[in-house]
N, CA, C and O atoms as a GROMACS GRO file, in nm:
protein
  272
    1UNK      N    1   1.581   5.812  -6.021
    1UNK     CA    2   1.518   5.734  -6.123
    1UNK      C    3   1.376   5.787  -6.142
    1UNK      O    4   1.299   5.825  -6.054
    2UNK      N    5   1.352   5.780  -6.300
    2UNK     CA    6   1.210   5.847  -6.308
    2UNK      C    7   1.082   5.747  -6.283
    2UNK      O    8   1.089   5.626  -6.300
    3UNK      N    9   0.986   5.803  -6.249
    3UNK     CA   10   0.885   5.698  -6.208
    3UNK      C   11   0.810   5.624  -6.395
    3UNK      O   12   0.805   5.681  -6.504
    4UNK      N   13   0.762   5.477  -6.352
    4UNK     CA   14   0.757   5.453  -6.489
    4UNK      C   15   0.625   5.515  -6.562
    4UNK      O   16   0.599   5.489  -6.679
    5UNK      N   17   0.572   5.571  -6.507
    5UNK     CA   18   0.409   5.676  -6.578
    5UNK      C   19   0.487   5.796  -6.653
    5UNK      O   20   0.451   5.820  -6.769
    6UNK      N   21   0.582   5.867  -6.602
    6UNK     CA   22   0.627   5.975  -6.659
    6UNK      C   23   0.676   5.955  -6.745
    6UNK      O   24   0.706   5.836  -6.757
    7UNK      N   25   0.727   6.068  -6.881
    7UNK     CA   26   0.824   6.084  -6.985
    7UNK      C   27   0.929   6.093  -6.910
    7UNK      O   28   0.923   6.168  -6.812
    8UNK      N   29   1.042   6.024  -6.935
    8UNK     CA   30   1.201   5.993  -6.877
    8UNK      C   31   1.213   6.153  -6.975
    8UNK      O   32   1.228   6.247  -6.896
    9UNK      N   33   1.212   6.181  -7.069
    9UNK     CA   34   1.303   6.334  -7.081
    9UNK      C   35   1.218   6.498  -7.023
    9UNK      O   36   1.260   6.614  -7.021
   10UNK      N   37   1.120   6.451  -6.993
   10UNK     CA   38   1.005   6.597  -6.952
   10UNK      C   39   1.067   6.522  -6.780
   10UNK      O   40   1.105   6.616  -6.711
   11UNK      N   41   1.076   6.445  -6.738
   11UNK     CA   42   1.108   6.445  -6.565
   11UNK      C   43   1.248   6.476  -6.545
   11UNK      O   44   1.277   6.539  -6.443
   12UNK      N   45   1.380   6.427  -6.657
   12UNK     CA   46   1.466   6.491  -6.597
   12UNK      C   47   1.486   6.632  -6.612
   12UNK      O   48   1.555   6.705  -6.541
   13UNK      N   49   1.401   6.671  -6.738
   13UNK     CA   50   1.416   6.836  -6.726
   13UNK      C   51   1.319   6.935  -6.612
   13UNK      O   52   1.319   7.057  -6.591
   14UNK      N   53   1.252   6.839  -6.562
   14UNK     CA   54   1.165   6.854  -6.467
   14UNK      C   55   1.237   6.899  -6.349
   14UNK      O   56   1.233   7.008  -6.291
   15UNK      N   57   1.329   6.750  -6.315
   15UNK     CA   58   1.429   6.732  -6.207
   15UNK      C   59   1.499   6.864  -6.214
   15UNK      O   60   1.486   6.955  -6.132
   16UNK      N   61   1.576   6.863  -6.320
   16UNK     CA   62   1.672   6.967  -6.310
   16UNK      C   63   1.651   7.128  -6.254
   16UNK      O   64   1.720   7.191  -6.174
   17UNK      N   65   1.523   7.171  -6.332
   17UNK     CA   66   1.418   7.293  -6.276
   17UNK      C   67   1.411   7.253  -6.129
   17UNK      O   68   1.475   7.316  -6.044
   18UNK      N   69   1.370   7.200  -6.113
   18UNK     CA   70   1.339   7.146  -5.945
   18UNK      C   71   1.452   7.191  -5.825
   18UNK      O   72   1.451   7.260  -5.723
   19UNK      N   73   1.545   7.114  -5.898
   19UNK     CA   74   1.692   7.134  -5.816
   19UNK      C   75   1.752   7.253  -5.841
   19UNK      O   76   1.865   7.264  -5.791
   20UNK      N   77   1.702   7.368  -5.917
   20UNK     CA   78   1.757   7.489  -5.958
   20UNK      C   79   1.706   7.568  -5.852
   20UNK      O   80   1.784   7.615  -5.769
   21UNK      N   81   1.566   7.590  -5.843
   21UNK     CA   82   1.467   7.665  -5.770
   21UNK      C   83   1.503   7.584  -5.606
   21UNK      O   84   1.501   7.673  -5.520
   22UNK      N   85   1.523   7.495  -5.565
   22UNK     CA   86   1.530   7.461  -5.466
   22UNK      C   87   1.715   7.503  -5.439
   22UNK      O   88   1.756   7.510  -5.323
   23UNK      N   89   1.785   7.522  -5.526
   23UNK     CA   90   1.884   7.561  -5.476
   23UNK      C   91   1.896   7.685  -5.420
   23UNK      O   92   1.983   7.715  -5.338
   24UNK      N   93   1.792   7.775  -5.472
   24UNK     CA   94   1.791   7.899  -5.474
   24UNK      C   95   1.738   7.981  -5.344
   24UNK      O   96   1.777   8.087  -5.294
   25UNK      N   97   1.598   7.860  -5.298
   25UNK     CA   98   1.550   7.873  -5.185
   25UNK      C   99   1.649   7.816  -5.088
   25UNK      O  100   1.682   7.904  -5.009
   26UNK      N  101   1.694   7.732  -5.071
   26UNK     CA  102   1.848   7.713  -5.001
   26UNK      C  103   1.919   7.815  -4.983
   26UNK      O  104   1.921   7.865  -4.870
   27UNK      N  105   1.997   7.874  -5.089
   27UNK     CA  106   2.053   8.002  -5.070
   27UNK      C  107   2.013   8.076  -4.971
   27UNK      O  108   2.082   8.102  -4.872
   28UNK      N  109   1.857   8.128  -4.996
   28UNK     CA  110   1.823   8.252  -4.951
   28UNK      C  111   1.776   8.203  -4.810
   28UNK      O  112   1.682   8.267  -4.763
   29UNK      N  113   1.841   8.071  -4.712
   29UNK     CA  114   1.760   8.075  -4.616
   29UNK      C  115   1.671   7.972  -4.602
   29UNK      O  116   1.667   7.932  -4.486
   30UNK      N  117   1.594   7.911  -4.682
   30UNK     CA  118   1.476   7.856  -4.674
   30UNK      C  119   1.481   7.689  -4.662
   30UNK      O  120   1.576   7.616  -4.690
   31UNK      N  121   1.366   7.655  -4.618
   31UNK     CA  122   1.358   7.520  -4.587
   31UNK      C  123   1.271   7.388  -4.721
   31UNK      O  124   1.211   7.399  -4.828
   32UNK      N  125   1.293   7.331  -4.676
   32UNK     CA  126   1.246   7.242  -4.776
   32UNK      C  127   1.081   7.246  -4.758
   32UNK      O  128   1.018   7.175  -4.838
   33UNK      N  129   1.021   7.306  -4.680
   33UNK     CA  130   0.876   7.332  -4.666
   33UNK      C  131   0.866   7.461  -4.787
   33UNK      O  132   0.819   7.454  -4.901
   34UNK      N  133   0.925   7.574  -4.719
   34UNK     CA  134   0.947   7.654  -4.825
   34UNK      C  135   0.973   7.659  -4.952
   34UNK      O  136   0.950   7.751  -5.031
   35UNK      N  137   1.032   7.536  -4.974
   35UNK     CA  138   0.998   7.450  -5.180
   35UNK      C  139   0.922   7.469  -5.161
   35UNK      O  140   0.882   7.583  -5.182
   36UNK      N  141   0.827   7.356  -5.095
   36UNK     CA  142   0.727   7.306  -5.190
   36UNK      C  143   0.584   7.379  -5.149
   36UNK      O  144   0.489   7.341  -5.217
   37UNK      N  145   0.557   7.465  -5.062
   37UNK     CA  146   0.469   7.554  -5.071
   37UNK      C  147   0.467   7.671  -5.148
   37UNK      O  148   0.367   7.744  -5.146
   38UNK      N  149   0.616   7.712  -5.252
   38UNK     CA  150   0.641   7.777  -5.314
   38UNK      C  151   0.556   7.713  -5.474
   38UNK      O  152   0.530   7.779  -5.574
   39UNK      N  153   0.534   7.585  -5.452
   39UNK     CA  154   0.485   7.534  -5.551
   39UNK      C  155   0.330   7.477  -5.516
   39UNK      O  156   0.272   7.402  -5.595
   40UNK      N  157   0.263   7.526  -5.377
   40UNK     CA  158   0.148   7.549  -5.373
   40UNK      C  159   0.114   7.380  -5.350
   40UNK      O  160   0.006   7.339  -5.392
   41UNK      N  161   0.243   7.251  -5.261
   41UNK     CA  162   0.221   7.149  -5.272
   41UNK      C  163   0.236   7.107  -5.076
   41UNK      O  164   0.331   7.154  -5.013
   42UNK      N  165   0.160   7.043  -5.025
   42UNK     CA  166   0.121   7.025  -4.870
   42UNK      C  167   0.294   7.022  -4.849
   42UNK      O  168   0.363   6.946  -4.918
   43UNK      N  169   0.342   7.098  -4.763
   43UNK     CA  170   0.456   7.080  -4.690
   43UNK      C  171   0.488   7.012  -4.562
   43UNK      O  172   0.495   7.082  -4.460
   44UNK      N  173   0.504   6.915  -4.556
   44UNK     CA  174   0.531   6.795  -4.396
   44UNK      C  175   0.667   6.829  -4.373
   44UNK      O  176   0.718   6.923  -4.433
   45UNK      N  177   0.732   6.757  -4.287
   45UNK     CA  178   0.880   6.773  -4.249
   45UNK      C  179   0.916   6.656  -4.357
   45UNK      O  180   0.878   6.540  -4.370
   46UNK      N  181   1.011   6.742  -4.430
   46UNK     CA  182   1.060   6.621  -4.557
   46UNK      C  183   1.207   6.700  -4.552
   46UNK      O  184   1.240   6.792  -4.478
   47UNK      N  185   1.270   6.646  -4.637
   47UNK     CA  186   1.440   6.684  -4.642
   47UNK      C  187   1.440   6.666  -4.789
   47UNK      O  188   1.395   6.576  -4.860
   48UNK      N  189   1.528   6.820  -4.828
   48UNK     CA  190   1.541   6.870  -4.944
   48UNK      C  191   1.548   6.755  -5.090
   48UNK      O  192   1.514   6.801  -5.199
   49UNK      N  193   1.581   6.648  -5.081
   49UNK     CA  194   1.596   6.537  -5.157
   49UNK      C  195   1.399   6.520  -5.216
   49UNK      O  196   1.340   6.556  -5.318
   50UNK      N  197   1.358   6.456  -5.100
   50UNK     CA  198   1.226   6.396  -5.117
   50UNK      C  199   1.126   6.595  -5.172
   50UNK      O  200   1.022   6.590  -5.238
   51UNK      N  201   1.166   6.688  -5.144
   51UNK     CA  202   1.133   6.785  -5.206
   51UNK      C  203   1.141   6.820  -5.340
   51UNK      O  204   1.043   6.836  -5.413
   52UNK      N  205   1.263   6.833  -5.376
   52UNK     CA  206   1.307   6.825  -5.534
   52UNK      C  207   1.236   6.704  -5.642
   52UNK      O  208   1.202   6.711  -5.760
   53UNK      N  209   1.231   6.589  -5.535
   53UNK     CA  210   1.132   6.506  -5.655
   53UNK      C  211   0.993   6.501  -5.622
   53UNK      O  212   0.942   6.434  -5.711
   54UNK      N  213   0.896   6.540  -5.531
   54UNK     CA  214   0.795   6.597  -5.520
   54UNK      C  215   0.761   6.708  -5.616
   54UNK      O  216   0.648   6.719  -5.664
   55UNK      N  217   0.884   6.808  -5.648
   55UNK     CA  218   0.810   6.903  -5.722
   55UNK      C  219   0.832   6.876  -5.862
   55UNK      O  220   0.749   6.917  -5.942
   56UNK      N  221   0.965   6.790  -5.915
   56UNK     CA  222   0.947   6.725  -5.994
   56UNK      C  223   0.821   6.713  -6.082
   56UNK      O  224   0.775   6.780  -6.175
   57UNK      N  225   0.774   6.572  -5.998
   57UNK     CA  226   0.652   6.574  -5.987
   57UNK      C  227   0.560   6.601  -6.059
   57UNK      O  228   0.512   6.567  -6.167
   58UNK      N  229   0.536   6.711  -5.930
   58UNK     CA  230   0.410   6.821  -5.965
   58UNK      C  231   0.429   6.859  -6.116
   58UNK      O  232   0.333   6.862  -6.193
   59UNK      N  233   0.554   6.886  -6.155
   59UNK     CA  234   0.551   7.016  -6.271
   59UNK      C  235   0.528   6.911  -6.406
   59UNK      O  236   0.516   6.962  -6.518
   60UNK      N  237   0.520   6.736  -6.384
   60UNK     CA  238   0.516   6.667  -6.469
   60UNK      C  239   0.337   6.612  -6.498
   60UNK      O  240   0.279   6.567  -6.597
   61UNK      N  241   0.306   6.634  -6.399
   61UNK     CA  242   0.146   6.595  -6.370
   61UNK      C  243   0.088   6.674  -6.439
   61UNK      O  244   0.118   6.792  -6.458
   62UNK      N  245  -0.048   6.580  -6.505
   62UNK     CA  246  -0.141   6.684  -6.628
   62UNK      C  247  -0.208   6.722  -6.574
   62UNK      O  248  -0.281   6.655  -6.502
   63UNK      N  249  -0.212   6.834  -6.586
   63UNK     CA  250  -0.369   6.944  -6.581
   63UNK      C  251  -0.481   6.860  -6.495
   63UNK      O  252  -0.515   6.754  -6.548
   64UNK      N  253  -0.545   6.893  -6.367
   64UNK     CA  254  -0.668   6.866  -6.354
   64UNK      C  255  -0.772   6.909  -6.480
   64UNK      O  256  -0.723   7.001  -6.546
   65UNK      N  257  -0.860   6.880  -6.514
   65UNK     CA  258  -0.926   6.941  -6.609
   65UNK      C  259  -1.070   6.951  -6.570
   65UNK      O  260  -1.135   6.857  -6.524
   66UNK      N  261  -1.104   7.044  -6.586
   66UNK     CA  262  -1.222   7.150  -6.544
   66UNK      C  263  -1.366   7.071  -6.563
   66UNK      O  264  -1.340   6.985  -6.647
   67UNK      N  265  -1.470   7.062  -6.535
   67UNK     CA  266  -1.608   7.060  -6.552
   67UNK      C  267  -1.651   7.179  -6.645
   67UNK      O  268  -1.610   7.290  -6.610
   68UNK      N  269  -1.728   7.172  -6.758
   68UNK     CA  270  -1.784   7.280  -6.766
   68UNK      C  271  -1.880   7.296  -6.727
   68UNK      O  272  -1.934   7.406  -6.737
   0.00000   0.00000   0.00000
């Protein structure tokens, strides 16, 4: 379920990216730390589930935006 701040159609296409790339790191070996530091996001001991919607997430979150 999408969280209620997000766009319900930018998170499940979010989701879906998420679960693609994390399948992939699966494939090749890798751990669910290995998501999400692949996405440059603190990696704890989490299980591939709570990963996929972490990066979710991330890829739905706006821009920090800069100081000039």
């Amino acid at each position: 379920m999408s969280p209620t701040y997000l766009n319900p159609v930018q998170y499940a296409q979010a989701l879906g990216y998420a679960r693609s790339v994390c399948a992939r790191i699966f494939r090749d070996g890798g751990s669910p730390a290995d998501a999400l530091s692949a996405f440059k996001l603190e990696a704890g001991s989490t299980d591939w589930a709570t990963a996929v919607d972490r990066i979710a997430q991330s890829l739905c979150a706006s821009p920090a935006r800069k100081a000039a």
